[in-house]
C-alpha positions in Angstrom: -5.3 4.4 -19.5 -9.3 4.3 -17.9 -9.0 3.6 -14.3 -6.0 4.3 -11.7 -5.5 1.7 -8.6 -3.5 2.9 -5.7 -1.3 1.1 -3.0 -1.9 2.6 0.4 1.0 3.1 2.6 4.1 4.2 1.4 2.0 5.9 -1.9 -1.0 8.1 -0.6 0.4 7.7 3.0 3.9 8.1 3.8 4.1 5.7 6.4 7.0 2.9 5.8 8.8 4.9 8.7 5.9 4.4 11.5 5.5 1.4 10.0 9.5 0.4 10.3 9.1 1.6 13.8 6.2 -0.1 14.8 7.0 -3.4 13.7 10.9 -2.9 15.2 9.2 -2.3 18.2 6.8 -5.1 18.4 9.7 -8.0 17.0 11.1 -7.5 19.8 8.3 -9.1 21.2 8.2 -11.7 19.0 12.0 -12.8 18.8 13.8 -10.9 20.9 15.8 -8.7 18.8 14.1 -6.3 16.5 14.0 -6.2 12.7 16.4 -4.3 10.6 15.7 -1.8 8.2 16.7 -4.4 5.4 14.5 -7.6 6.7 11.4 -4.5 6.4 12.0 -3.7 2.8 12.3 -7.4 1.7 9.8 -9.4 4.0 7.5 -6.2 5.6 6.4 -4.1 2.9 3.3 -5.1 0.7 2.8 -8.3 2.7 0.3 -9.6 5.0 0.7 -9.5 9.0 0.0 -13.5 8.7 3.9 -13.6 6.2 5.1 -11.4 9.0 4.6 -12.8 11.7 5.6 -16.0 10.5 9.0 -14.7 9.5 9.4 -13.2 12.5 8.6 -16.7 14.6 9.9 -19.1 12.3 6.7 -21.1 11.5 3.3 -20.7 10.6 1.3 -19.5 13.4 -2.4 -20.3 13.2 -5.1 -18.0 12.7 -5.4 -17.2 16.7 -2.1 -16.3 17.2 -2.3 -14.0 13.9 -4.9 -12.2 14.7 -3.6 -11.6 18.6 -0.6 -10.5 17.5 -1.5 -8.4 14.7 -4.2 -6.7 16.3 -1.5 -5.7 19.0 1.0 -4.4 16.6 -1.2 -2.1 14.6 -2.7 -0.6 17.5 1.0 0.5 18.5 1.3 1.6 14.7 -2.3 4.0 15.6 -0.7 5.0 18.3 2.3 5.9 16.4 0.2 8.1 13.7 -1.6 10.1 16.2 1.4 11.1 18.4 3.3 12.1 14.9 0.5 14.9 14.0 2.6 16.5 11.9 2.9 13.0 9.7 -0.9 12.4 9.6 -1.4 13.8 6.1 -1.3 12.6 2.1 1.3 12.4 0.4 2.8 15.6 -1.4 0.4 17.1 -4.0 -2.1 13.2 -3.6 -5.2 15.6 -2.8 -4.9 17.7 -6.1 -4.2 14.8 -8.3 -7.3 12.9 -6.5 -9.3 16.3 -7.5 -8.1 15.8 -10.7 -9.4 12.3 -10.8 -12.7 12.8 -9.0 -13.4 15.6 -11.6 -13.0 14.0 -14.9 -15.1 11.0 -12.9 -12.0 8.4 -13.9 -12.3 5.2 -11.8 -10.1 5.0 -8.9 -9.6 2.5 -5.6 -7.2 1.8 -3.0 -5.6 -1.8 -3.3 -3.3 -2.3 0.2 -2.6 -5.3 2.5 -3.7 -3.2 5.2 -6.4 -4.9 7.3 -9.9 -3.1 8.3 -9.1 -1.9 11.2 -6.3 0.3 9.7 -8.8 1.3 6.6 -11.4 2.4 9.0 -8.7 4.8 10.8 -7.7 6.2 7.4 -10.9 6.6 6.3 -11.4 8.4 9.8 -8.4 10.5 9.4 -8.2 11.2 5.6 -11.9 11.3 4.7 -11.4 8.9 2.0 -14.8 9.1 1.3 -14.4 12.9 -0.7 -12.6 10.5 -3.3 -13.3 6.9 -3.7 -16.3 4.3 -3.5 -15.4 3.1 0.0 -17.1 -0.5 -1.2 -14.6 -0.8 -3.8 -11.1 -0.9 -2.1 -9.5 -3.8 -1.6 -7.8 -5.1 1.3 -6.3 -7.8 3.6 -9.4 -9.3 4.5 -7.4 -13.2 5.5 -8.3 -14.5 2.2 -6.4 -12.4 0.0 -2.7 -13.8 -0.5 0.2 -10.7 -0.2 1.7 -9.1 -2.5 4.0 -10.3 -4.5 0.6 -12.7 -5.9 -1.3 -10.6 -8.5 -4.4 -11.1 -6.5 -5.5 -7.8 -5.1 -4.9 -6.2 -8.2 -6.9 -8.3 -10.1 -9.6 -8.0 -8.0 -8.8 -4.0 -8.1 -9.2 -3.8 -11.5 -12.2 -5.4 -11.2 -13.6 -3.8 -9.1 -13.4 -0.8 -11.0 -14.9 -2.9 -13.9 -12.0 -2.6 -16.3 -9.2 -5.2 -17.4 -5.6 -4.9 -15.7 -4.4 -3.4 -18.9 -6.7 -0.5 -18.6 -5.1 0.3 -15.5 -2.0 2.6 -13.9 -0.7 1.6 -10.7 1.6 3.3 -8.4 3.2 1.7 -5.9 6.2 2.2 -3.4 7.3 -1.8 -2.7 9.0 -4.2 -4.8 6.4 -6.6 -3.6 3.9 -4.6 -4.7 5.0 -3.8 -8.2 5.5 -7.5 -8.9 1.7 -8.4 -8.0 0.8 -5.2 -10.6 3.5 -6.7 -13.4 2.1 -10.5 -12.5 -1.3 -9.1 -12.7 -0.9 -7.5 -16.3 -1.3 -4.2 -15.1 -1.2 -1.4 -18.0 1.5 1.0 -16.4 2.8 0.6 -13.3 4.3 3.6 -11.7 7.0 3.8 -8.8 6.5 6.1 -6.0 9.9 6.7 -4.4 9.0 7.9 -1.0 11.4 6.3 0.9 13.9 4.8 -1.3 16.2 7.1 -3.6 14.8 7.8 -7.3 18.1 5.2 -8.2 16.5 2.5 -6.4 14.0 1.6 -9.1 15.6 2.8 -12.2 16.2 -1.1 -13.4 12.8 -2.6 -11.7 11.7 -4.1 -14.3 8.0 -3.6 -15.0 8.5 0.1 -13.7 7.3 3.0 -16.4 7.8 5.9 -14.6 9.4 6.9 -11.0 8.0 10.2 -9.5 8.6 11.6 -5.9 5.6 13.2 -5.9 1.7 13.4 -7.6 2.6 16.7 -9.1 4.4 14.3 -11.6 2.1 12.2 -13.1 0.8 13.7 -16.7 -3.1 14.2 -16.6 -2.9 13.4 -20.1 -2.3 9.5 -19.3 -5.8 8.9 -19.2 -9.1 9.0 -21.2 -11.0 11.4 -20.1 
């Protein structure tokens, strides 16, 4: 493989559980009741605030509305971060292996449904900077359609001027590793950092499962 492509939360941040807890938190807002731990894994993770939202309400909300209520509900999820310190941090062992990659100068970008304002606090918080061309990563920017569409990793993988093929991915959701398969993506790699190793062992699509970037053999890639 050439170039790597990574999802954000829930691969280089360990998040799903601020995440769970900041979109419980806000449903209740939206609905009445808040959303279960199931209704997060199938309809939250890897998708768009827009698809979230209009789960959550039961029709499509237009752009206004979107924007008002998702600008509401990650500010609570900031919020979240920097009262949980001790959570603030990479993923186990993600700073060595991004060393790694920085080194041997192999191409490398974020691809996550985030939206900028979230970016810009991880790039605050993480000084993403030390390891990837902030220009290249891709993210919910309205225009983009969620994951499960192959979109952002095409554009990923272009970004990092190579073909999908040429490309690992690691990801967390099922959302996200059926954009990577639907986008032709060389090797996709599961992250299980919230769901048990058993959880993806019949994903199909899936080459590896790790639990952490210890895991991942250097020798994967041309250097």
């Amino acid at each position: 493989m050439k170039g790597i492509i990574f999802d954000f939360n829930g691969t280089l941040f360990w998040d799903s559980q601020l995440h769970l807890d900041a979109w419980r938190e806000y449903s209740k807002k939206l609905r009445g009741t808040p959303f279960t731990d199931d209704e997060m894994f199938k309809y939250m993770f890897g998708r768009t605030n827009e698809d979230i939202i209009e789960y959550a309400i039961g029709q499509k909300p237009d752009k206004a509305l979107v924007e008002k209520f998702a600008n509401e509900k990650e500010a609570e999820y900031r919020t979240m971060c920097l009262k949980r310190p001790q959570d603030l941090k990479l993923a186990p062992h993600a700073e060595e292996f991004l060393n790694f990659l920085k080194a041997h100068h192999i191409p490398r970008t974020i691809a996550t449904m985030s939206e900028w304002c979230n970016v810009e606090f991880y790039i605050e918080q993480f000084h993403l900077e030390k390891w990837f061309d902030l220009e290249k990563i891709v993210y919910s920017d309205g225009k983009i359609p969620g994951k499960p569409a192959p979109d952002i990793y095409l554009i990923a993988a272009q970004n990092l001027g190579l073909n999908p093929g040429e490309c690992i991915v690691i990801e967390d959701a099922l959302s996200g590793i059926q954009a990577a398969k639907s986008a032709g993506i060389g090797k996709i790699i599961a992250i299980a950092s919230r769901e048990p190793v058993e959880f993806y062992k019949d994903v199909e699509g899936v080459s590896q499962i790790i639990t952490d970037f210890s895991m991942i053999d250097r020798n994967s890639f041309q250097i």
